[in-house]
mmCIF entry with sequence, helices, sheets and N, C-alpha, C, O atoms, coordinates in Angstrom:
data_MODEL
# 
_entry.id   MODEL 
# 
_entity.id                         1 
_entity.type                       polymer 
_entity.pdbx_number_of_molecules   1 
# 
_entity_poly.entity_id                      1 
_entity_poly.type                           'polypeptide(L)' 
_entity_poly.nstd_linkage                   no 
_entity_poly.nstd_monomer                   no 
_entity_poly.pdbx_seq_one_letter_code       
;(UNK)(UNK)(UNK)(UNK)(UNK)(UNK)(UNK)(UNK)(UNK)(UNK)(UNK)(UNK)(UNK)(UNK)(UNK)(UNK)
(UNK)(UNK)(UNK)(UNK)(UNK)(UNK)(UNK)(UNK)(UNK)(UNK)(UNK)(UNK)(UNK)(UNK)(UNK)(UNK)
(UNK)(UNK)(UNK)(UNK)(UNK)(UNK)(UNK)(UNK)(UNK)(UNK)(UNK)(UNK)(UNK)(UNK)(UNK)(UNK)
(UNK)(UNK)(UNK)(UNK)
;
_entity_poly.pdbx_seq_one_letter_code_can   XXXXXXXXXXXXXXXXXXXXXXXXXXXXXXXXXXXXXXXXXXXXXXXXXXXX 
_entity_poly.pdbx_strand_id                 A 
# 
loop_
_entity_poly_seq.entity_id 
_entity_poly_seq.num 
_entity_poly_seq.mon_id 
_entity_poly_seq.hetero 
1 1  UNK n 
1 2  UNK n 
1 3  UNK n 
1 4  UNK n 
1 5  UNK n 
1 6  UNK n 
1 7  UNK n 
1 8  UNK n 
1 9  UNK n 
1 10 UNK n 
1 11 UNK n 
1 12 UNK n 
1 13 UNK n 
1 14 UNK n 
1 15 UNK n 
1 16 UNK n 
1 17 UNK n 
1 18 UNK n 
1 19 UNK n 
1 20 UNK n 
1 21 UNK n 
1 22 UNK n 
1 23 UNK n 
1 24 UNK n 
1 25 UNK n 
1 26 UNK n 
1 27 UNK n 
1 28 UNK n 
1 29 UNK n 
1 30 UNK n 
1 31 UNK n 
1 32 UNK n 
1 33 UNK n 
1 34 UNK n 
1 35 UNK n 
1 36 UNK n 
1 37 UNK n 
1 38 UNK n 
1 39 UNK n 
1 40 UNK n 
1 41 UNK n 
1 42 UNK n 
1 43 UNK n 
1 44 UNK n 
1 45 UNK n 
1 46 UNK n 
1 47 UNK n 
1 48 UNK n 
1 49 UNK n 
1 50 UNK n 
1 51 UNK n 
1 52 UNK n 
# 
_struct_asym.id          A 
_struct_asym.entity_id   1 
# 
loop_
_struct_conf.conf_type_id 
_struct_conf.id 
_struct_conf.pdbx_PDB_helix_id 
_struct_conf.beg_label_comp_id 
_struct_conf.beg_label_asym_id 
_struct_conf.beg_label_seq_id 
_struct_conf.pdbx_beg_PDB_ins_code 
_struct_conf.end_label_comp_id 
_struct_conf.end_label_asym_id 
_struct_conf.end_label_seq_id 
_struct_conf.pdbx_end_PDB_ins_code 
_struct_conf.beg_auth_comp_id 
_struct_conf.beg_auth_asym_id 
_struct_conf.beg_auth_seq_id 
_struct_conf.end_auth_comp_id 
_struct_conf.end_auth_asym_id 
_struct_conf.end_auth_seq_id 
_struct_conf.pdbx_PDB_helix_class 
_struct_conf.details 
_struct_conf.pdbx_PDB_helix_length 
HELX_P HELX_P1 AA1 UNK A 3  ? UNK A 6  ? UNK A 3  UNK A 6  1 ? 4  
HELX_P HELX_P2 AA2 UNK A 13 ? UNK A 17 ? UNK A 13 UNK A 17 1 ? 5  
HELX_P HELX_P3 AA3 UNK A 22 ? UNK A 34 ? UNK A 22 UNK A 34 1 ? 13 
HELX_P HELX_P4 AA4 UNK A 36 ? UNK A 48 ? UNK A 36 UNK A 48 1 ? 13 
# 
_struct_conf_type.id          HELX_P 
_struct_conf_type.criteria    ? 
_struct_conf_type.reference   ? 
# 
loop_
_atom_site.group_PDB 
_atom_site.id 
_atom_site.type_symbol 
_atom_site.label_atom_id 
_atom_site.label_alt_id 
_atom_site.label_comp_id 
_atom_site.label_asym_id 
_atom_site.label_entity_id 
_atom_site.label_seq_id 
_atom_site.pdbx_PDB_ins_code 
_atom_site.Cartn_x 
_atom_site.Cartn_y 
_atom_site.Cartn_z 
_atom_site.occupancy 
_atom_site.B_iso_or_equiv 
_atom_site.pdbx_formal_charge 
_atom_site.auth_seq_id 
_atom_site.auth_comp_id 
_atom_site.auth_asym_id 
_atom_site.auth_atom_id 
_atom_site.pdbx_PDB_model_num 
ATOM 1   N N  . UNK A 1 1  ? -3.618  -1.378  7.306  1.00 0.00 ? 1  UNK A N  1 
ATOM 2   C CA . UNK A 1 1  ? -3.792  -2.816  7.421  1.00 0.00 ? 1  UNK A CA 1 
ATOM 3   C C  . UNK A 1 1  ? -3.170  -3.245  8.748  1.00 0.00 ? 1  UNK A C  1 
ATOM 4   O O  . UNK A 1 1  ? -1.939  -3.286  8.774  1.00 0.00 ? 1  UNK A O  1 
ATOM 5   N N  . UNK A 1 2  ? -3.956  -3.625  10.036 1.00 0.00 ? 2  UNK A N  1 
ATOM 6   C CA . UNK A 1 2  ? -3.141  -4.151  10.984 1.00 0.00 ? 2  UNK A CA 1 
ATOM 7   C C  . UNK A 1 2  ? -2.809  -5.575  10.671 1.00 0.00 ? 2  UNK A C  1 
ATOM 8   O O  . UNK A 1 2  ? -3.201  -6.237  9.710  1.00 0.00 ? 2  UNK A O  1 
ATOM 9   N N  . UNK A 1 3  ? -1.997  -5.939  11.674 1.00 0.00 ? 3  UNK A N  1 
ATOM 10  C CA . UNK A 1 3  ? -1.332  -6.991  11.903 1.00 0.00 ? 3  UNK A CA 1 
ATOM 11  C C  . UNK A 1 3  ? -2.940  -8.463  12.357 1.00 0.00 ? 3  UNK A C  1 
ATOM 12  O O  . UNK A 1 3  ? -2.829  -9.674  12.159 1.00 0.00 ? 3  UNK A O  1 
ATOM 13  N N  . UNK A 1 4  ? -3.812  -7.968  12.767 1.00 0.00 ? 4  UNK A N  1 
ATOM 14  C CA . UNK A 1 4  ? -4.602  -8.932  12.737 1.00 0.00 ? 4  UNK A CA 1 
ATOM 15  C C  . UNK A 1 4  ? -5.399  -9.311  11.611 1.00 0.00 ? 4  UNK A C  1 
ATOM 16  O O  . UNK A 1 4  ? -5.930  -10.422 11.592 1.00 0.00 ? 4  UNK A O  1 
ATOM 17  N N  . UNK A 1 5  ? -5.534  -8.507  10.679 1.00 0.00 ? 5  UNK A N  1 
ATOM 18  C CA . UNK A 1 5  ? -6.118  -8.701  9.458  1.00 0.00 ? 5  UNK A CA 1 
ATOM 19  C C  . UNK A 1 5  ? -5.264  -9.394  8.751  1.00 0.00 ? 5  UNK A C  1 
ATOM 20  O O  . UNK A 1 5  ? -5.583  -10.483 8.273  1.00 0.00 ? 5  UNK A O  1 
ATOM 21  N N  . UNK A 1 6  ? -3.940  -8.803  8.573  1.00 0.00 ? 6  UNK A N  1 
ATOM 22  C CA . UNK A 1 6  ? -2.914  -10.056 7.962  1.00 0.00 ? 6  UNK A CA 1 
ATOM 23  C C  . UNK A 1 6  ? -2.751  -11.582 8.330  1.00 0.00 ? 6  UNK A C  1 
ATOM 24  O O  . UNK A 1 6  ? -2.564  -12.487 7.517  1.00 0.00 ? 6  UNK A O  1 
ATOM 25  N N  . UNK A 1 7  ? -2.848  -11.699 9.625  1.00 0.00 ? 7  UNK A N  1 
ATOM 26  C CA . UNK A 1 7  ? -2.807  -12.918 10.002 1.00 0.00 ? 7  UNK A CA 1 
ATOM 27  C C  . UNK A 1 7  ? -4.636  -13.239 9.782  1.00 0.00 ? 7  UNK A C  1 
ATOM 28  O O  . UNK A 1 7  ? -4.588  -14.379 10.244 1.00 0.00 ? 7  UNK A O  1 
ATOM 29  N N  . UNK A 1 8  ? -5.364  -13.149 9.607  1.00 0.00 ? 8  UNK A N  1 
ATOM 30  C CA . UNK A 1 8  ? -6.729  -13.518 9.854  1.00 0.00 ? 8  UNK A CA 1 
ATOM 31  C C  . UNK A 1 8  ? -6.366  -13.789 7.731  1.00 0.00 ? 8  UNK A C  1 
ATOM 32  O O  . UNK A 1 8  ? -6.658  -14.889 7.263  1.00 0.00 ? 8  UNK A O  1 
ATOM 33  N N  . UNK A 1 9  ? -5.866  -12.871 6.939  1.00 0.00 ? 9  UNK A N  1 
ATOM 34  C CA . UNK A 1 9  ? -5.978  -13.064 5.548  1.00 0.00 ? 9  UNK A CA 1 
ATOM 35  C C  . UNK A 1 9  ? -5.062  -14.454 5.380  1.00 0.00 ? 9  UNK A C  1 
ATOM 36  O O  . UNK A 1 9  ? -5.100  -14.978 4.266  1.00 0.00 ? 9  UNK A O  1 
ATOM 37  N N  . UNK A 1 10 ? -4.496  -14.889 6.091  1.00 0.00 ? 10 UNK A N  1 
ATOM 38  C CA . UNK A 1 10 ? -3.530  -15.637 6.120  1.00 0.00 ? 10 UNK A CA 1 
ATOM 39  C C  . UNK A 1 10 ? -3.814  -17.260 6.198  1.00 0.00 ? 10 UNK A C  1 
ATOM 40  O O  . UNK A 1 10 ? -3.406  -18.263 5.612  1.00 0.00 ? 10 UNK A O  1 
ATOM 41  N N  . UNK A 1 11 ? -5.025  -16.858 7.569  1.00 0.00 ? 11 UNK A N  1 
ATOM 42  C CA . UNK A 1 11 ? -5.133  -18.332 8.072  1.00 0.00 ? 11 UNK A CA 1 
ATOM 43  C C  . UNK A 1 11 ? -6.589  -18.408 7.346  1.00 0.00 ? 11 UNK A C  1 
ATOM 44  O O  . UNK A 1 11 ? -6.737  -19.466 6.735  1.00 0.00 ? 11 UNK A O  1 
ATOM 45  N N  . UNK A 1 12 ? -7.380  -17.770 7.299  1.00 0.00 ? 12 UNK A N  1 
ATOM 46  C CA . UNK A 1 12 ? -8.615  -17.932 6.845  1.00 0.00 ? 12 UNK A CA 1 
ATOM 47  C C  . UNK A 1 12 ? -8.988  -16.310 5.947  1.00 0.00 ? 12 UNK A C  1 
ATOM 48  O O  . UNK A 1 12 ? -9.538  -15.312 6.413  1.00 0.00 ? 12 UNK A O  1 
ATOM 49  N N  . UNK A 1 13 ? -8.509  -16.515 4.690  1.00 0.00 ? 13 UNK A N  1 
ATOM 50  C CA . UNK A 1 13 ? -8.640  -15.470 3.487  1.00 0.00 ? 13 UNK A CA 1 
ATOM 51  C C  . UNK A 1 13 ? -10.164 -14.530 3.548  1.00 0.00 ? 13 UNK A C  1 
ATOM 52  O O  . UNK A 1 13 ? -10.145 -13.356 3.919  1.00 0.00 ? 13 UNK A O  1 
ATOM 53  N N  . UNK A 1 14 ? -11.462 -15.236 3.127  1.00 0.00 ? 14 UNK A N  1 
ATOM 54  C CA . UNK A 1 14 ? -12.477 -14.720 3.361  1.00 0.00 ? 14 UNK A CA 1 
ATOM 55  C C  . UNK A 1 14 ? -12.957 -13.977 4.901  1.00 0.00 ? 14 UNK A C  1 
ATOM 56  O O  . UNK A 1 14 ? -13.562 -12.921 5.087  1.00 0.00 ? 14 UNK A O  1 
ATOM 57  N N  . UNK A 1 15 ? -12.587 -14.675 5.589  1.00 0.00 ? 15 UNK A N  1 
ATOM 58  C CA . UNK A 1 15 ? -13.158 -13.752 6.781  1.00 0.00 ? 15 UNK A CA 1 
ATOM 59  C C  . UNK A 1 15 ? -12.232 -12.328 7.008  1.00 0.00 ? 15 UNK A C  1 
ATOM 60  O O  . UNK A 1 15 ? -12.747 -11.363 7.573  1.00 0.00 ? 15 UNK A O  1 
ATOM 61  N N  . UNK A 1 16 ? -11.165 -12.297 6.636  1.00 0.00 ? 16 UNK A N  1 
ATOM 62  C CA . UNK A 1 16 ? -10.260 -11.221 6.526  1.00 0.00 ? 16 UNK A CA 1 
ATOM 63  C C  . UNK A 1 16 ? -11.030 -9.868  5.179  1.00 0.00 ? 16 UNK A C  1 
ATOM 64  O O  . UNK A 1 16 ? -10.760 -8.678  5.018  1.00 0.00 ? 16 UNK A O  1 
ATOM 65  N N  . UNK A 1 17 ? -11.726 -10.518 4.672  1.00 0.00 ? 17 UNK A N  1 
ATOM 66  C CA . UNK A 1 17 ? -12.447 -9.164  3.483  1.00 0.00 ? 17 UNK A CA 1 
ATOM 67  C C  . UNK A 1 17 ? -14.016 -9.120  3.929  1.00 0.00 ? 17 UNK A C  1 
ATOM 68  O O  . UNK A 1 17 ? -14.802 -8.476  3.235  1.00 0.00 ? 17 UNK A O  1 
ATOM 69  N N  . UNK A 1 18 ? -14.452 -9.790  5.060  1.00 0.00 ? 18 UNK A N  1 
ATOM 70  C CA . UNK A 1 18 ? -15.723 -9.696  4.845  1.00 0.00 ? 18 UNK A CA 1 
ATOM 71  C C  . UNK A 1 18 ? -16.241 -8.617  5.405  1.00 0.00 ? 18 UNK A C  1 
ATOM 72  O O  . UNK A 1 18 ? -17.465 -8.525  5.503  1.00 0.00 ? 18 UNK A O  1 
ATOM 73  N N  . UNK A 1 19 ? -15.590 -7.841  5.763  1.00 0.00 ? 19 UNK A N  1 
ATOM 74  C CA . UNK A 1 19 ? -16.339 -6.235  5.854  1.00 0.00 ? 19 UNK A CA 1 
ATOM 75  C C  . UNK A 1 19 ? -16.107 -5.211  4.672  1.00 0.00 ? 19 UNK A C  1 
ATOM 76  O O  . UNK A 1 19 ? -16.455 -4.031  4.721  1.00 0.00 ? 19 UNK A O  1 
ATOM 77  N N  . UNK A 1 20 ? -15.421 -5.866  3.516  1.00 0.00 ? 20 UNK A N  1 
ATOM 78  C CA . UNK A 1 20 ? -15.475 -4.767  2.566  1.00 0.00 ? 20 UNK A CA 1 
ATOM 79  C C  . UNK A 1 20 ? -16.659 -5.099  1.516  1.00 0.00 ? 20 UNK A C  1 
ATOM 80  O O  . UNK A 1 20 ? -16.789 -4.513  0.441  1.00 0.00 ? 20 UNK A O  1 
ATOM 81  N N  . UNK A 1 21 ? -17.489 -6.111  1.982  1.00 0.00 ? 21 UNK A N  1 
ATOM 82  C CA . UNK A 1 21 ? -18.590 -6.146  0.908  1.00 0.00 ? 21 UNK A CA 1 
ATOM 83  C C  . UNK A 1 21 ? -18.524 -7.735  0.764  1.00 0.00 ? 21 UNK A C  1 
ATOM 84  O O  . UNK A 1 21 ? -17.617 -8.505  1.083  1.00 0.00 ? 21 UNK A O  1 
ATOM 85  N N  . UNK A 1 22 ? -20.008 -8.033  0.073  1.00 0.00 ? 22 UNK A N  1 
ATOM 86  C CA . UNK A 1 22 ? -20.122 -9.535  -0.240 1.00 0.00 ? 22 UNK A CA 1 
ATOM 87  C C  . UNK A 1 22 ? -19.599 -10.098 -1.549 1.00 0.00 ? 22 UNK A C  1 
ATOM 88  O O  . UNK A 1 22 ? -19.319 -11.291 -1.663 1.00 0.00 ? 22 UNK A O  1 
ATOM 89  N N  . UNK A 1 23 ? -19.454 -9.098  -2.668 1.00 0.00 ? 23 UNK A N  1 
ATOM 90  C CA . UNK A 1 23 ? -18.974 -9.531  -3.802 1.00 0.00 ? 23 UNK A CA 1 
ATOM 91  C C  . UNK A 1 23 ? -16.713 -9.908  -3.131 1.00 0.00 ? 23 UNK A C  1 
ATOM 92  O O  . UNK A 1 23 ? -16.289 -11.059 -3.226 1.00 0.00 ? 23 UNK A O  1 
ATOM 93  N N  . UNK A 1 24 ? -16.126 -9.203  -2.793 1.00 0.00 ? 24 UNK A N  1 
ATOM 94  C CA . UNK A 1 24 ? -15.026 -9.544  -2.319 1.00 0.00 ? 24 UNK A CA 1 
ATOM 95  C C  . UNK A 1 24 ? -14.935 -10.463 -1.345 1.00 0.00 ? 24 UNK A C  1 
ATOM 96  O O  . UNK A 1 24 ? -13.812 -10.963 -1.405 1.00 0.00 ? 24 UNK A O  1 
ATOM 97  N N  . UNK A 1 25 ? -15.523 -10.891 -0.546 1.00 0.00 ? 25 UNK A N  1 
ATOM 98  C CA . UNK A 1 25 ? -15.939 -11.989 0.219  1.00 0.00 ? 25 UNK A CA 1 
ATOM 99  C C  . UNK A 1 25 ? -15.922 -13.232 -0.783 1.00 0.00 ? 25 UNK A C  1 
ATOM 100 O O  . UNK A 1 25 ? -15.112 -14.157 -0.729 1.00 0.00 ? 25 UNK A O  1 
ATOM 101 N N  . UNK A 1 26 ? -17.054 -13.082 -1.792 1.00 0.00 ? 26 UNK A N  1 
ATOM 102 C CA . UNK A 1 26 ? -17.554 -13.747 -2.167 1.00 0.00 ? 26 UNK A CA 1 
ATOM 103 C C  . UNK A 1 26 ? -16.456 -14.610 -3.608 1.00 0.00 ? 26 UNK A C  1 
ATOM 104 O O  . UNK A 1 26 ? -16.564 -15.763 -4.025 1.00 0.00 ? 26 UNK A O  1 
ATOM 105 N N  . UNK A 1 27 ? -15.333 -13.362 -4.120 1.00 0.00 ? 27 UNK A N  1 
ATOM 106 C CA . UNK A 1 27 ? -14.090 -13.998 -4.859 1.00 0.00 ? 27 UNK A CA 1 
ATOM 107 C C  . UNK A 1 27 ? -13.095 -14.665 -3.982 1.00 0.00 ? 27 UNK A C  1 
ATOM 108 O O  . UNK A 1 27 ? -12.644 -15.777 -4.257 1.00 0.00 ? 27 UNK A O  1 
ATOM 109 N N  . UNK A 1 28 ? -12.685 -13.862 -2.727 1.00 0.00 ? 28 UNK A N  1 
ATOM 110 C CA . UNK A 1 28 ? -12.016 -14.622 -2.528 1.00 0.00 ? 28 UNK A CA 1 
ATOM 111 C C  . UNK A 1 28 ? -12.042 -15.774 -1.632 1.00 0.00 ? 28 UNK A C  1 
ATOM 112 O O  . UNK A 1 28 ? -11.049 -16.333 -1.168 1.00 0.00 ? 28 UNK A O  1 
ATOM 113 N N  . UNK A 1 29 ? -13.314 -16.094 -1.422 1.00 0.00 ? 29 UNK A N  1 
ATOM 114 C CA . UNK A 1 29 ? -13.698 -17.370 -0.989 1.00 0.00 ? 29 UNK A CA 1 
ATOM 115 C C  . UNK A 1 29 ? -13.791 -18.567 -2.173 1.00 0.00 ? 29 UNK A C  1 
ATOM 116 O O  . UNK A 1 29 ? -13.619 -19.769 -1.970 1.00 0.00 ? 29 UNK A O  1 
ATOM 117 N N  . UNK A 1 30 ? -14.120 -17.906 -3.507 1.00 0.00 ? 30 UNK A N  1 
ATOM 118 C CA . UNK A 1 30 ? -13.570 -18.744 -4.516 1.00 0.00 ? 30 UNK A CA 1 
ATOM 119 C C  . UNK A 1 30 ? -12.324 -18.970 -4.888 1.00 0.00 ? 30 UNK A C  1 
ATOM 120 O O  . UNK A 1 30 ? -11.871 -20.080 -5.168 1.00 0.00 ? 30 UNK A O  1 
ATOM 121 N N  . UNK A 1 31 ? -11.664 -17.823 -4.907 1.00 0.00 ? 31 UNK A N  1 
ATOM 122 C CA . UNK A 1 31 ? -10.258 -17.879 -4.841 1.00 0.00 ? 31 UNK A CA 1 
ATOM 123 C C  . UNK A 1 31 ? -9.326  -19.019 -3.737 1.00 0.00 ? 31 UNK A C  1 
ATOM 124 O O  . UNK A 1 31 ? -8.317  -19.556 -4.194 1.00 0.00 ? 31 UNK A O  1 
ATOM 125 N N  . UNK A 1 32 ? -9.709  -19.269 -2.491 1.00 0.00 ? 32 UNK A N  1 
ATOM 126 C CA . UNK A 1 32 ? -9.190  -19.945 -1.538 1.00 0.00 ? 32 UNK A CA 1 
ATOM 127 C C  . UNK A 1 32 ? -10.053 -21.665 -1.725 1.00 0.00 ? 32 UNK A C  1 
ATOM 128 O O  . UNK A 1 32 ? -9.394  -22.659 -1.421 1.00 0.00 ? 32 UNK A O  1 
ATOM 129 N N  . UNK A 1 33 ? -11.267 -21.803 -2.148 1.00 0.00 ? 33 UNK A N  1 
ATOM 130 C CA . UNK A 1 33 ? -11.434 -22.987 -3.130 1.00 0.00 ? 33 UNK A CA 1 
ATOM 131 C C  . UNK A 1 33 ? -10.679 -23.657 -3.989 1.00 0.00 ? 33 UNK A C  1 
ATOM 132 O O  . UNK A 1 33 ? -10.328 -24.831 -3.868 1.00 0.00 ? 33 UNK A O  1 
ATOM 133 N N  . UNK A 1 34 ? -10.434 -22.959 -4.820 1.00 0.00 ? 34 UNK A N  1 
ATOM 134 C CA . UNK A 1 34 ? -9.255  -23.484 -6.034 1.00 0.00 ? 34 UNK A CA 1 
ATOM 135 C C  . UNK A 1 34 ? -7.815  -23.247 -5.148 1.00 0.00 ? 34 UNK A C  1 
ATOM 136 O O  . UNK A 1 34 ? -7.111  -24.240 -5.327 1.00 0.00 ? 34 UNK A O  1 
ATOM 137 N N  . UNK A 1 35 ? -7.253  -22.421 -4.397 1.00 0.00 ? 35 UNK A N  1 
ATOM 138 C CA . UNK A 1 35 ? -6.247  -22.910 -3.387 1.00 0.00 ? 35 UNK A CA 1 
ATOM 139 C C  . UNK A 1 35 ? -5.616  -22.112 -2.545 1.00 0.00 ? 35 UNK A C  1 
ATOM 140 O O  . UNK A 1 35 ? -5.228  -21.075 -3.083 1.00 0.00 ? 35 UNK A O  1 
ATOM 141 N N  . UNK A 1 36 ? -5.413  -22.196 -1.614 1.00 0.00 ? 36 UNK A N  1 
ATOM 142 C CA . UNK A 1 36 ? -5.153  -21.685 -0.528 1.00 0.00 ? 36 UNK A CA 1 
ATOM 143 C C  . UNK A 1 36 ? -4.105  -20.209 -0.651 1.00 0.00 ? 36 UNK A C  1 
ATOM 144 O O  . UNK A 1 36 ? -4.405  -19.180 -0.045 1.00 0.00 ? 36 UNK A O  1 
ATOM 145 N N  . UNK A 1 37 ? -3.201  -20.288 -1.289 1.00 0.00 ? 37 UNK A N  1 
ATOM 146 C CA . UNK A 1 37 ? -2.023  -19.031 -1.920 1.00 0.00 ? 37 UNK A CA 1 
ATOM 147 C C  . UNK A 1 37 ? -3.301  -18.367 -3.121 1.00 0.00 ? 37 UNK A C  1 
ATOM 148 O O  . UNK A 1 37 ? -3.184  -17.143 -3.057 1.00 0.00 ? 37 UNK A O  1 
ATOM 149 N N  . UNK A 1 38 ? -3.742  -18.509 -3.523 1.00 0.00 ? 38 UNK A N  1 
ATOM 150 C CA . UNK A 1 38 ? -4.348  -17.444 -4.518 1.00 0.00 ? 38 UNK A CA 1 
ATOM 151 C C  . UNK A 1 38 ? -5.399  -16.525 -3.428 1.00 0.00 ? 38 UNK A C  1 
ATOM 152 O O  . UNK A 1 38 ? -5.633  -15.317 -3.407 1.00 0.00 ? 38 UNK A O  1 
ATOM 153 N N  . UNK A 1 39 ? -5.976  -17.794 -2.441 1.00 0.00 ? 39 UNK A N  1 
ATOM 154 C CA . UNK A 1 39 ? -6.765  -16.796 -1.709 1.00 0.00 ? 39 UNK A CA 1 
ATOM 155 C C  . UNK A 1 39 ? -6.157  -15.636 -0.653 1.00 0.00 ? 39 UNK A C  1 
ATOM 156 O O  . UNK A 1 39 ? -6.670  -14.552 -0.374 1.00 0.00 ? 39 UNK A O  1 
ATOM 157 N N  . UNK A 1 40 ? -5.113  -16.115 -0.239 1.00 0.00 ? 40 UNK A N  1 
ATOM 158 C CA . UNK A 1 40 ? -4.644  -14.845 0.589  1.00 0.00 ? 40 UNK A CA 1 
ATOM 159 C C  . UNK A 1 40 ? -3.885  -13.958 -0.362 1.00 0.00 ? 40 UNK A C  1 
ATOM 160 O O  . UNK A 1 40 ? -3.884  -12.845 0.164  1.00 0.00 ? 40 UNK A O  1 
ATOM 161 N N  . UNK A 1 41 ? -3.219  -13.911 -1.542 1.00 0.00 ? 41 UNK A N  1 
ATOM 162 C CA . UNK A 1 41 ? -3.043  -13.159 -2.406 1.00 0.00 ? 41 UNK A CA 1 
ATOM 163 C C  . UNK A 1 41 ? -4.094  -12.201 -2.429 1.00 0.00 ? 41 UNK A C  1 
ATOM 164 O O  . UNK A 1 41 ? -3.988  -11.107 -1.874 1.00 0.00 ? 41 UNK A O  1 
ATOM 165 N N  . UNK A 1 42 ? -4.909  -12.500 -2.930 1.00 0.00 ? 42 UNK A N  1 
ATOM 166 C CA . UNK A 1 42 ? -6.377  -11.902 -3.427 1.00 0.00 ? 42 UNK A CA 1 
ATOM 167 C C  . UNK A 1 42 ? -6.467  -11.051 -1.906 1.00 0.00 ? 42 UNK A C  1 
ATOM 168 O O  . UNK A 1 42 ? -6.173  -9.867  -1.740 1.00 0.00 ? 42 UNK A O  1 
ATOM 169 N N  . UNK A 1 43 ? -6.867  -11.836 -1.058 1.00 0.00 ? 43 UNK A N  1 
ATOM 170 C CA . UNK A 1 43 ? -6.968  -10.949 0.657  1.00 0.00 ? 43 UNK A CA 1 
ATOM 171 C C  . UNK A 1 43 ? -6.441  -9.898  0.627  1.00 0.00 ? 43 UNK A C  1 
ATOM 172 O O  . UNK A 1 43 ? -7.075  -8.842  0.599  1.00 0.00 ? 43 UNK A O  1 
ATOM 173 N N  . UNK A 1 44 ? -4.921  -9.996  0.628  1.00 0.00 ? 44 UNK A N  1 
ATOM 174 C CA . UNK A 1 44 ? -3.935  -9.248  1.197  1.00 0.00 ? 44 UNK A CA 1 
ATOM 175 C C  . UNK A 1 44 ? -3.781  -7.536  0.095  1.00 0.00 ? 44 UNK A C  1 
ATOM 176 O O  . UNK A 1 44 ? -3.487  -6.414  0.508  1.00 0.00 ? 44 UNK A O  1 
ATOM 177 N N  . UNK A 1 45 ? -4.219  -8.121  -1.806 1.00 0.00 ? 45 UNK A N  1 
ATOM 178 C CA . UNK A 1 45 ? -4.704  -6.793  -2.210 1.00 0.00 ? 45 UNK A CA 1 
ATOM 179 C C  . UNK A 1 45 ? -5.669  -6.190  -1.976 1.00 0.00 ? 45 UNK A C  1 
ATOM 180 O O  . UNK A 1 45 ? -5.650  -4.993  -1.688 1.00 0.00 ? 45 UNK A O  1 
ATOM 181 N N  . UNK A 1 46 ? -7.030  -7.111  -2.074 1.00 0.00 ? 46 UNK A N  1 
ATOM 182 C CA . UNK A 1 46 ? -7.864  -6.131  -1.191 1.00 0.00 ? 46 UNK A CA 1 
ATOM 183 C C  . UNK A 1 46 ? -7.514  -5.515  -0.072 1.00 0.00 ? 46 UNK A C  1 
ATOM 184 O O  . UNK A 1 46 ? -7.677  -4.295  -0.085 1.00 0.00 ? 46 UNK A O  1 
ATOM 185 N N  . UNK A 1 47 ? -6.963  -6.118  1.156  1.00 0.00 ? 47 UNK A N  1 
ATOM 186 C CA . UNK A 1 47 ? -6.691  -4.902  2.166  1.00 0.00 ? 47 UNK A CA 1 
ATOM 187 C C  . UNK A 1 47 ? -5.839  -4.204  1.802  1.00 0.00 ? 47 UNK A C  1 
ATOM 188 O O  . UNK A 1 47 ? -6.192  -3.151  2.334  1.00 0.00 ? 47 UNK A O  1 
ATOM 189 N N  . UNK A 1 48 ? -4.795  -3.942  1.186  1.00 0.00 ? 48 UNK A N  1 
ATOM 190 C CA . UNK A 1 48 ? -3.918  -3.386  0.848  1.00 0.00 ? 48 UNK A CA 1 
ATOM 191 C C  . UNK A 1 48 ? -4.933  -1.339  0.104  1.00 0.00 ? 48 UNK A C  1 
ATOM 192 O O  . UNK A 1 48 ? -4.801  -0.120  0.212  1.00 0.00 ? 48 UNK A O  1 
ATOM 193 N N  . UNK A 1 49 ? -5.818  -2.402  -0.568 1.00 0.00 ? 49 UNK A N  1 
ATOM 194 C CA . UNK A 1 49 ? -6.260  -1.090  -1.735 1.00 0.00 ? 49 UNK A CA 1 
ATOM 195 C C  . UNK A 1 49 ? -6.957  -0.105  -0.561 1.00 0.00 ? 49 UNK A C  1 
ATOM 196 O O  . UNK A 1 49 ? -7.786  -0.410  0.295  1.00 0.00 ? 49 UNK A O  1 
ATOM 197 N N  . UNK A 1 50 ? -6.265  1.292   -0.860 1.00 0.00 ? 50 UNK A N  1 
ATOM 198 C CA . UNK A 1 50 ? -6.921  2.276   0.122  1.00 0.00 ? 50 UNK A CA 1 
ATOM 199 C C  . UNK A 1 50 ? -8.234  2.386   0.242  1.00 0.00 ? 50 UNK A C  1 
ATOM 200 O O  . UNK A 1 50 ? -8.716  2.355   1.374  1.00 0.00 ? 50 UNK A O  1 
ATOM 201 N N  . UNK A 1 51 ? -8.767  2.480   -0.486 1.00 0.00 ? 51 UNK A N  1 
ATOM 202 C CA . UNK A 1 51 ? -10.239 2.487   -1.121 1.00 0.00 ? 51 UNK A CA 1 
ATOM 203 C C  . UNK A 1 51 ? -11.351 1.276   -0.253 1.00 0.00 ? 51 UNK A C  1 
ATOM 204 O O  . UNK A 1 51 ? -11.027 0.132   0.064  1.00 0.00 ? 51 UNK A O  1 
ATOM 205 N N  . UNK A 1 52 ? -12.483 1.832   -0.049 1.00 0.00 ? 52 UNK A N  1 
ATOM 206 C CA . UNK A 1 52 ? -13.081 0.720   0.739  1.00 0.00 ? 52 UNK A CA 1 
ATOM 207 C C  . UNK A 1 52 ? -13.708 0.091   -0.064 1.00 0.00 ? 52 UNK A C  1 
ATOM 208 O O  . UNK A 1 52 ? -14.330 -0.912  0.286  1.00 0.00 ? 52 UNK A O  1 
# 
């Protein structure tokens, strides 16, 4: 996980997952709807998970 993905999950959640697919894109852009801390939560495990 670099340091620009963290800050990109940070300031804007969805654009930070949108290369791992549209369904993860697509939660945590709902996720950052309902509010801003759930969506970079959500971000920051997806990048986190080794797995693409």
């Amino acid at each position: 996980m670099s340091i620009l993905r963290v800050l990109l999950a940070i300031f804007f959640p969805p654009f930070a997952v949108i290369d791992r697919g549209c369904g993860s894109f697509t939660i945590i852009f709902i996720l950052t709807l309902c509010g801003w801390i759930p969506g970079v939560i959500g971000a920051l495990i997806i990048l986190n998970n080794p797995k693409k």
